[in-house]
C-alpha positions in Angstrom: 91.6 102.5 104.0 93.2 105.2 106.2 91.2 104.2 109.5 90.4 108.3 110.0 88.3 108.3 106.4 85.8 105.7 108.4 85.6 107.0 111.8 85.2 110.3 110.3 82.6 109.1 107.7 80.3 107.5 110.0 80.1 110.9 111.6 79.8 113.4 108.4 77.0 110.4 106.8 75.2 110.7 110.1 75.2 114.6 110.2 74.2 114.4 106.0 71.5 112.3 107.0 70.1 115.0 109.7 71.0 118.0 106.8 68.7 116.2 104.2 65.7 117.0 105.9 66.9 120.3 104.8 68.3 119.1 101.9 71.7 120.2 102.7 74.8 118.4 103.5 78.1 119.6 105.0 81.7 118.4 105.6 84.8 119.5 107.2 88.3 118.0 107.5 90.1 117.3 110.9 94.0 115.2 110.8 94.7 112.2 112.5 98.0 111.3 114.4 98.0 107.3 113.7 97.3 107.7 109.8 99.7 106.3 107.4 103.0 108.3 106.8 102.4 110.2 103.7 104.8 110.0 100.6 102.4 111.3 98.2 103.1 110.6 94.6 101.6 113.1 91.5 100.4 109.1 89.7 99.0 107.6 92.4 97.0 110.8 92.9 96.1 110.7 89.7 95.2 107.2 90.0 93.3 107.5 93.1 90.9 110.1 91.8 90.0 107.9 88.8 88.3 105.2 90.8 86.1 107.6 93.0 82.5 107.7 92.0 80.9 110.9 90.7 77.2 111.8 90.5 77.2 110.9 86.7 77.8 107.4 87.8 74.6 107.2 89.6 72.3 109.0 87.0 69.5 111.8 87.3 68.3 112.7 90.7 72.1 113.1 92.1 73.5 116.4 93.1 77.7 116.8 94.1 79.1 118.4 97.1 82.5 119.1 99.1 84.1 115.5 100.1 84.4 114.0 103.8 87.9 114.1 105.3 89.2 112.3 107.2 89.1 112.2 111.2 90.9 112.0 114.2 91.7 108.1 114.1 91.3 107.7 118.1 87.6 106.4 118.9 86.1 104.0 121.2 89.3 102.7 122.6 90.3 101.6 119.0 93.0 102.9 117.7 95.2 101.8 114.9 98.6 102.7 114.4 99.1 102.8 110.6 102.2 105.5 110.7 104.8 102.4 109.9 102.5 102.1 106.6 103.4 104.2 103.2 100.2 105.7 101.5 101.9 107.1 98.0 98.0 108.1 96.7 94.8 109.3 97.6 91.4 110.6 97.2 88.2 111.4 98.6 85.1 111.7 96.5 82.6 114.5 96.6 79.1 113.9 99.1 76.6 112.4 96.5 72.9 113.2 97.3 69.7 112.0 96.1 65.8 113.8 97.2 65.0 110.1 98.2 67.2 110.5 101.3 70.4 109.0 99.9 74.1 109.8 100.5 77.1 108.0 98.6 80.9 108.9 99.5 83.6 107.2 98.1 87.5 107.0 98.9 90.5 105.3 97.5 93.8 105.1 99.4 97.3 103.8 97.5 99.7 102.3 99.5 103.6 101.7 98.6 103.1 97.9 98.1 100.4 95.0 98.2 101.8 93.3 101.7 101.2 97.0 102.8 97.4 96.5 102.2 97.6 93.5 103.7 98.8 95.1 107.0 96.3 97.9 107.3 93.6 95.9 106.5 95.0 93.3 109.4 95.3 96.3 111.7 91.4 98.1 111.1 89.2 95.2 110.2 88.8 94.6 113.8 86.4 94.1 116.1 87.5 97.6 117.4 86.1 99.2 114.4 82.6 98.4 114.6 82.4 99.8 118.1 84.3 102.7 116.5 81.3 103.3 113.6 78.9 102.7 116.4 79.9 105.6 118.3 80.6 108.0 115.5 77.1 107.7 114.3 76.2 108.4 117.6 78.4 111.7 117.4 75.9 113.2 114.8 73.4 114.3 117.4 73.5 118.7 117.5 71.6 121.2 119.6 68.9 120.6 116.6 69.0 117.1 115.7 69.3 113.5 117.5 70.4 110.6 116.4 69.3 107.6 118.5 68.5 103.7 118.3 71.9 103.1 116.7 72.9 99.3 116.2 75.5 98.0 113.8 77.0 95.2 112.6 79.1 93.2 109.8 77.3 91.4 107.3 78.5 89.3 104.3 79.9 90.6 101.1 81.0 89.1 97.6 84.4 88.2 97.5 85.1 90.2 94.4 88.7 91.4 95.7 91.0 89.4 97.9 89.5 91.5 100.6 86.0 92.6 101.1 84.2 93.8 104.3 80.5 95.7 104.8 79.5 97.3 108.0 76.4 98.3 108.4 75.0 100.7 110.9 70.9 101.6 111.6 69.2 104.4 113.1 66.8 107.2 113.9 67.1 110.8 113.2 65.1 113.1 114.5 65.0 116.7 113.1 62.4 119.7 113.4 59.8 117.1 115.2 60.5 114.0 112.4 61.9 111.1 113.0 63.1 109.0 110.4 64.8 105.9 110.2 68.0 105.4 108.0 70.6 102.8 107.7 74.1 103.5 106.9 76.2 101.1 104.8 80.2 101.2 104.8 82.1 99.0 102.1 85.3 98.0 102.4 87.8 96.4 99.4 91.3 95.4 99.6 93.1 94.6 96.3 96.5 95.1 95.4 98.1 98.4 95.8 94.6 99.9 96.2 91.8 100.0 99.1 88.5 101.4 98.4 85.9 102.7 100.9 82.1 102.6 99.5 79.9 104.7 102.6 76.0 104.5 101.3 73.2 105.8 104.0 69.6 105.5 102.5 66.0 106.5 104.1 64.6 103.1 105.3 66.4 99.7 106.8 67.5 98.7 103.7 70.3 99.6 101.0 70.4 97.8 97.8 73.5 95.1 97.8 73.4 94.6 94.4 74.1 98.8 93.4 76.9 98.4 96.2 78.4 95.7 94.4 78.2 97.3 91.1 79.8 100.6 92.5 82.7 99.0 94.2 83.2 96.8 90.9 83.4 100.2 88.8 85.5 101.6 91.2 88.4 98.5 91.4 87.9 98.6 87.2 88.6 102.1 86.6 91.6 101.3 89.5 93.2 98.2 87.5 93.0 100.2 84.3 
């Protein structure tokens, strides 16, 4: 799951959360010096942009802008070293929002084999990353905004790939005297060739499991194709 894409996610979902009071959501794009080595292949691209999700997955309400990038993998004293790893495809989807105060962003990362897979996911899905989320979401605070009360941590998720993991991080923004709590959801699937990231942030304490499930099932389909 290219450890930057999360580190850097946590940060962009927590600045979209402060821009929706606005109604506007921007992204930028930074490198980072553990990420997989890169031997990009024109299929696996290919590949990897059919099992993003797009606003007309979600249906009416949801408007599309510029994908997250990914980040600067060093955070929190966590820093995985993927650069052994081969990433052959990749893709990040576009910043999905809703007038309700919702956010959905979506990656997929190809890597040169399955055991490959296996590795990255037994190098990020560490303790070390949670404290890493944590303290990106922190990071969306600006001269105008504050983020504060941030707690996080991993919660159960259906087993349907050989590897599934959910994060989940809550908090309070406060923008132009508002505060408003929001809770920020990050999926993780392992399977085969392929890993998927699922980032959802929603108004309230709550995001719905079961719309998770069903995204993250459409995504692996449309990947197994």
């Amino acid at each position: 799951m290219a450890f930057g894409r999360l580190r850097c996610a946590a940060m962009r979902l927590a600045a979209a959360l402060v821009l929706l009071a606005a109604l506007t959501v921007t992204a930028s794009a930074l490198a980072g010096p553990h990420d997989p080595t890169k031997r990009l292949t024109t299929a696996d691209n290919a590949r990897a942009q059919r099992g993003l999700i797009r606003a007309a997955d979600l249906g009416t309400g949801w408007t599309s802008g510029a994908p997250m990038q990914d980040s600067d993998s060093d955070c929190a004293g966590f820093s995985p070293d993927e650069s052994a790893l081969v990433q052959t495809g990749e893709a990040s989807g576009p910043t999905l929002t809703h007038p309700s105060g919702s956010v959905i962003t979506t990656g997929v990362d190809i890597f040169r084999t399955a055991a490959e897979v296996r590795r990255d996911w037994a190098l990020v899905v560490q303790p070390g990353l949670l404290r890493c989320i944590t303290a990106a979401a922190k990071a969306g605070s600006d001269a105008n905004s504050k983020v504060s009360g941030v707690s996080a941590k991993r919660l159960p998720f259906p087993q349907i790939a050989p590897m599934t993991a959910l994060y989940r991080v809550v908090m309070n923004v406060t923008a132009a005297g508002r505060t408003m709590p929001f809770a920020m959801d990050f999926v993780l699937v392992g399977s085969g060739r392929y890993e998927l990231t699922l980032m959802v942030a929603q108004l309230g304490r709550s995001v719905p499991r079961d719309a998770e499930v069903s995204l993250a099932r459409l995504m692996l389909k449309r990947l197994q194709a």
